[in-house]
C-alpha positions in Angstrom: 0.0 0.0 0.0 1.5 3.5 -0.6 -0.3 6.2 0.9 0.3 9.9 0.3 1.5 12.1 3.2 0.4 15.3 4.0 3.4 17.3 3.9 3.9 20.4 6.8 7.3 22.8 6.8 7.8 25.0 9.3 11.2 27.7 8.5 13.5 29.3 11.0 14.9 32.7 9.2 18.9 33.0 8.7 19.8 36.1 10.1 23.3 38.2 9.7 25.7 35.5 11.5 23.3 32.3 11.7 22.0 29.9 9.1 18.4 29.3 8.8 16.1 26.4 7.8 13.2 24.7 6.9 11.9 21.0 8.5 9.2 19.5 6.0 7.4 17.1 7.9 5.4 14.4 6.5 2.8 12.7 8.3 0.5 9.2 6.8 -2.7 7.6 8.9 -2.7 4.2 8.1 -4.3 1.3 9.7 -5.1 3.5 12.8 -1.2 4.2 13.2 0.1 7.7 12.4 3.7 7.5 10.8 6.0 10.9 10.5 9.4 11.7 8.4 11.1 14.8 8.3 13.3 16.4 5.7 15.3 19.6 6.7 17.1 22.0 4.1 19.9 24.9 5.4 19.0 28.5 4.5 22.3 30.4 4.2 23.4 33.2 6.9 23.0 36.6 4.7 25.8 38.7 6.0 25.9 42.1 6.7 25.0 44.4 4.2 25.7 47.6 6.1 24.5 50.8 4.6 26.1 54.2 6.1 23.2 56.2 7.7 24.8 59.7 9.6 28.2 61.3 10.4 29.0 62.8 13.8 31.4 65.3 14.6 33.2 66.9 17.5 32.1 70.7 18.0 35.3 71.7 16.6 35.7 69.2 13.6 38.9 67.8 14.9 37.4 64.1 14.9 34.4 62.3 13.3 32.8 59.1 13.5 30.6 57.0 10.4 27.5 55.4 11.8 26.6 52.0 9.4 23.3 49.6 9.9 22.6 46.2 8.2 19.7 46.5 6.3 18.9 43.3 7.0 19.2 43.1 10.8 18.7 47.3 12.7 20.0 45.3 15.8 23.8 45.4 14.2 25.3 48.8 14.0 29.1 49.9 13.3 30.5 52.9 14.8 34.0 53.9 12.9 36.3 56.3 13.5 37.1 58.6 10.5 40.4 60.1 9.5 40.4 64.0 9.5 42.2 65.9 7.1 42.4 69.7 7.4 42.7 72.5 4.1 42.8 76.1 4.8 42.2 78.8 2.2 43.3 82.0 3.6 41.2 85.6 4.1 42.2 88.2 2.4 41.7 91.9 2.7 38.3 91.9 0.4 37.5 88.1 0.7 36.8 85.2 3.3 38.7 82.5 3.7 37.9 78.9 4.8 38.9 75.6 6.2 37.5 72.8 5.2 37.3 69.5 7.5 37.3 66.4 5.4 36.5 62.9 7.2 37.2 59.2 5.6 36.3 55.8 6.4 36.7 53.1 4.5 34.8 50.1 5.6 33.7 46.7 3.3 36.5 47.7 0.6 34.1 51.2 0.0 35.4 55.0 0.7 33.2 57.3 2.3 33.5 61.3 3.1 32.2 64.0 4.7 32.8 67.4 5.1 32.2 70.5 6.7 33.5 74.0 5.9 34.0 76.8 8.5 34.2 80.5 6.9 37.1 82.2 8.1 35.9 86.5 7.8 37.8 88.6 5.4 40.8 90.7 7.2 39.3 93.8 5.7 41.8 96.9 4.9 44.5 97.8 7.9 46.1 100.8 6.0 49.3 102.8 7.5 50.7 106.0 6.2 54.1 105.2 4.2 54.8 108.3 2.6 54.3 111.7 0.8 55.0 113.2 -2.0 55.9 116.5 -3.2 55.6 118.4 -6.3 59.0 120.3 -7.2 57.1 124.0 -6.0 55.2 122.5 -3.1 52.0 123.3 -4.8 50.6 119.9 -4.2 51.4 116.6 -2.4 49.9 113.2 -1.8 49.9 111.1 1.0 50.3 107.4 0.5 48.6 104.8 2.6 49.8 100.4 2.3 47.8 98.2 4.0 49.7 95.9 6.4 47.7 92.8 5.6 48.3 93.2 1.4 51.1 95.4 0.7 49.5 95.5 -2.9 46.9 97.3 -1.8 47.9 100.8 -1.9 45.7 104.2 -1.3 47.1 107.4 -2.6 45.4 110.7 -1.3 45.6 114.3 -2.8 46.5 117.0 -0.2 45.2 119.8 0.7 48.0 122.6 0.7 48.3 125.4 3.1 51.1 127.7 2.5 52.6 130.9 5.2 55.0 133.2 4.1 57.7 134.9 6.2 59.3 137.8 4.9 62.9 138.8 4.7 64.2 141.3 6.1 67.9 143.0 5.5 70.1 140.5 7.8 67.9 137.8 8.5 66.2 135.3 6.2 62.8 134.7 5.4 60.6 131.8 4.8 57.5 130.2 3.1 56.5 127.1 5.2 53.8 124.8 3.3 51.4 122.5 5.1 49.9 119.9 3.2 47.0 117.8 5.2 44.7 114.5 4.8 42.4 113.2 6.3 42.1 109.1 6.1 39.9 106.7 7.8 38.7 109.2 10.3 42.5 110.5 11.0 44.6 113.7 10.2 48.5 113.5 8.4 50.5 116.4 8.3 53.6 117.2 6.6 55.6 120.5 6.1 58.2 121.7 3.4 59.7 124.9 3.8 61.3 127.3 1.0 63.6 130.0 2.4 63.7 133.2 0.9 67.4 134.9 1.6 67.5 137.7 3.1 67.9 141.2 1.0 70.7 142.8 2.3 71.0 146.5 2.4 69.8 148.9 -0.1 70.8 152.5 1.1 70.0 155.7 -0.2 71.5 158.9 1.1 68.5 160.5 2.5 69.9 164.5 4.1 72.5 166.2 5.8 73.1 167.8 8.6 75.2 170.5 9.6 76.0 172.0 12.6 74.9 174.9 13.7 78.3 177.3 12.9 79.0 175.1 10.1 82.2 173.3 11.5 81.0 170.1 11.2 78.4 168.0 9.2 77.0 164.2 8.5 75.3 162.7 5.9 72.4 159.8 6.7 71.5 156.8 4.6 68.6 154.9 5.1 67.9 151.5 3.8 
């Protein structure tokens, strides 16, 4: 007599690290007796199959970390320590600079990155006053400005010119003294030339006599 079975299975999941199966069971009625077999077949383990899910950085960039979770099992998580490398693009006078932070892992023979960029501000203009310049007559000047941060960066500045005159006189020189002025960035530069003018020297002129009264004696005057 051959008697078909009725067949059961009943499957235990493989998981990350674990194999699975499945037990078929057969069971026959026959002759008031109940008869069972079973057959069992192995499910392979899957693996991991980590996919990376967030970054996590320390306030000040220095260190990051890669968080990973198998897509088939949430439980298993990897936590990895990134290596940080560092690139900094100086400010300048007129534009920010930055650095920028740059983490890798590499984990299951793949490279992953992350970064983050910090502006550093622009340095702006720190002028100082280097020189001035004088035309041949003192009629004009300019006052030059460099900025300390970019010695390229250069502001030149027209004058105002002030000028005061001192006369000579027959023994003693005179003068003209010039004053040229600028105002930059909310402060006052001075600078003075001074042309002398020589002194004349005399120019006399006989101007009367005089006598005495009984004529005996006389002088003459010369004024200048």
């Amino acid at each position: 007599e051959i008697v078909e079975a009725a067949v059961t299975s009943e499957t235990t999941k493989a998981t990350c690290e674990k194999e699975g199966k499945t037990v078929y069971t057969a069971t026959v009625t026959f002759e008031e007796k109940t008869y069972t077999d079973t057959k069992e077949t192995t499910i392979q383990k899957t693996g991991h199959d980590y996919e990376l899910t967030d970054w996590n950085w320390s306030e000040d960039y220095s260190t990051a970390t890669a968080g990973f979770i198998c897509e088939n099992d949430a439980t298993h998580v990897k936590s990895l320590d990134a290596e940080v490398s560092v690139k900094t693009t100086d400010p300048t006078c007129e534009e920010a600079g930055k650095t920028v932070y740059t983490a890798t892992v590499t984990f299951e023979g793949k490279t992953f990155t992350d970064t983050k960029e910090v502006t550093i501000p622009k340095t702006g203009h720190d002028y100082e006053f280097t020189e001035w310049t004088w035309a041949e007559d003192y009629s004009s000047a300019t006052a030059t400005f460099t900025c300390k941060n970019d010695s390229t960066h250069v502001e030149t500045v027209k004058a105002a010119v002030t000028s005061e005159t001192t006369k000579a006189t027959c023994e003693e020189d005179g003068k003209t003294v010039y004053t040229a002025t600028v105002t930059f960035e909310g402060e006052t530069y001075t600078d003075t030339k001074e042309d002398t003018i020589p002194a004349t020297g005399h120019d006399y002129e006989f101007t009367e006599w005089t006598w005495a009264e009984d004529y005996s004696s006389a002088t003459a005057t010369f004024t200048c």
